[in-house]
N, C-alpha and C positions, 0 to 999 in steps of 0.2 A: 186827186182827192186824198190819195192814201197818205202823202207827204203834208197835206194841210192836214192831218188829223194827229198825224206823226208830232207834227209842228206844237198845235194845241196842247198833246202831252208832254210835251216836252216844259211848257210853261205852267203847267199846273204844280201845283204847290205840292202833290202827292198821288196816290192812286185814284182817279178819275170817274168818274160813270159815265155812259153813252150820252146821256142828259146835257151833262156839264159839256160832255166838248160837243154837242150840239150845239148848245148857247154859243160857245166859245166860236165857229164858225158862222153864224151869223147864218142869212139868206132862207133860200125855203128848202135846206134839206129835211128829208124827214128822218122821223126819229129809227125807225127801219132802216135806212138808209144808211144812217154811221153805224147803226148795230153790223150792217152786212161788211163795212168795211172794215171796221173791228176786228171782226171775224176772220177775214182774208189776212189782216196785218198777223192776227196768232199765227194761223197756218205757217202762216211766213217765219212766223219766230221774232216777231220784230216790235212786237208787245207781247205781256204777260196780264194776267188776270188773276182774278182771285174772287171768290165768291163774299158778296157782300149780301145776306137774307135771301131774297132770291135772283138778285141781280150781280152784275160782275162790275169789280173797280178795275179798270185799265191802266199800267204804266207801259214805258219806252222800256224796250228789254234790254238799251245800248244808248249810248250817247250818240251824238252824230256822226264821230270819225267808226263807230263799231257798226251801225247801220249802214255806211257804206262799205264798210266789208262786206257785209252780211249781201247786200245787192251783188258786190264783185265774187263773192262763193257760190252763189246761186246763178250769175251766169257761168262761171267754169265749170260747174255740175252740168250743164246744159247744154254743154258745148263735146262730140261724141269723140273730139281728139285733143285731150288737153294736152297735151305736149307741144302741140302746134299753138294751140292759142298762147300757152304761157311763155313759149319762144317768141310769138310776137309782139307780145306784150313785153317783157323785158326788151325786146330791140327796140322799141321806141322812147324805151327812159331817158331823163337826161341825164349827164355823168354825176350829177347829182345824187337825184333818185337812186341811180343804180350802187351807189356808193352805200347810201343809205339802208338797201335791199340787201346787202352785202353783209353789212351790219348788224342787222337784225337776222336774219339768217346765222350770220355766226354767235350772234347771243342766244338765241333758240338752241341750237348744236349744244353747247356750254351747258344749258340749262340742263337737256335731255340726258346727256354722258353724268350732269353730278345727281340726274335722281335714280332712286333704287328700285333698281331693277331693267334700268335704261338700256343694259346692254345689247344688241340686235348682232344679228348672223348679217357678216357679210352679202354687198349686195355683187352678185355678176353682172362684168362690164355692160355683158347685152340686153339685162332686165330694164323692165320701163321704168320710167320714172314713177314716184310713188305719189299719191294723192296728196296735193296742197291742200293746208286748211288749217283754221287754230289748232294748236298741239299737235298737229303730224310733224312728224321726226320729217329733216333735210332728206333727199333724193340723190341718187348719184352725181354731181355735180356734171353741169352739161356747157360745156363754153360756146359763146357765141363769135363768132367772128370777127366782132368789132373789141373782141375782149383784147387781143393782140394791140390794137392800133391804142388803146386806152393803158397799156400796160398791164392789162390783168390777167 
């Protein structure tokens, strides 16, 4: 439900009311019904709101590719060893992806080092990795096994 309603604002001309994307859904949900889910997508972060008299207009807080980050940061938060998941998560890229990741990664780096104030204290070899997420500075660089066979 929460991706049909996602859907719905996503096609609205602008910021929405509970109303509107009910019609826009169609069937017998009720009008409480998308209010609750409304509700749970805020929490989420994954629409925004804004008061309109005493009602709220609803948009998408992200386009589609930002929403499914938003899903993939919320399961890594939720996962109690992310080092392991993020290991296996890159060993499954294709040399594609992982090029790509590669990438992005050293344009973030780039980014962080030209703004003011970016400089950070050296990290020790045996410190964890530090938390992924938008705008978190790169982690100690950690290679995978298959980075040999791939040249990297």
């Amino acid at each position: 439900m929460e991706a049909q309603v996602l859907a719905a604002l996503h096609r609205a001309p602008g910021p929405a009311g509970a109303a509107w994307v009910q019609e826009r859904l169609g069937g017998d949900l009720a009008y409480t019904t998308v209010m609750t889910i409304l509700s749970r997508l805020h929490a989420k972060q994954a629409v925004t709101r804004e008061r309109s008299g005493r009602a709220y207009l609803w948009s998408p807080a992200a386009d589609e590719a930002g929403l499914a980050a938003l899903r993939m940061r919320r399961v890594l938060d939720g996962e109690p060893d992310r080092d392991a998941v993020l290991t296996s998560f890159v060993s499954t890229l294709s040399a594609q992806d992982e090029q790509l990741l590669r990438t992005l990664l050293d344009r973030a780096a780039e980014a962080a080092e030209e703004a003011p104030g970016a400089a950070q204290a050296p990290v020790p070899d045996d410190a964890p990795a530090a938390p992924a997420g938008p705008g978190a500075a790169p982690g100690p660089t950690r290679h995978h096994p298959s980075d040999e066979a791939r040249g990297g």
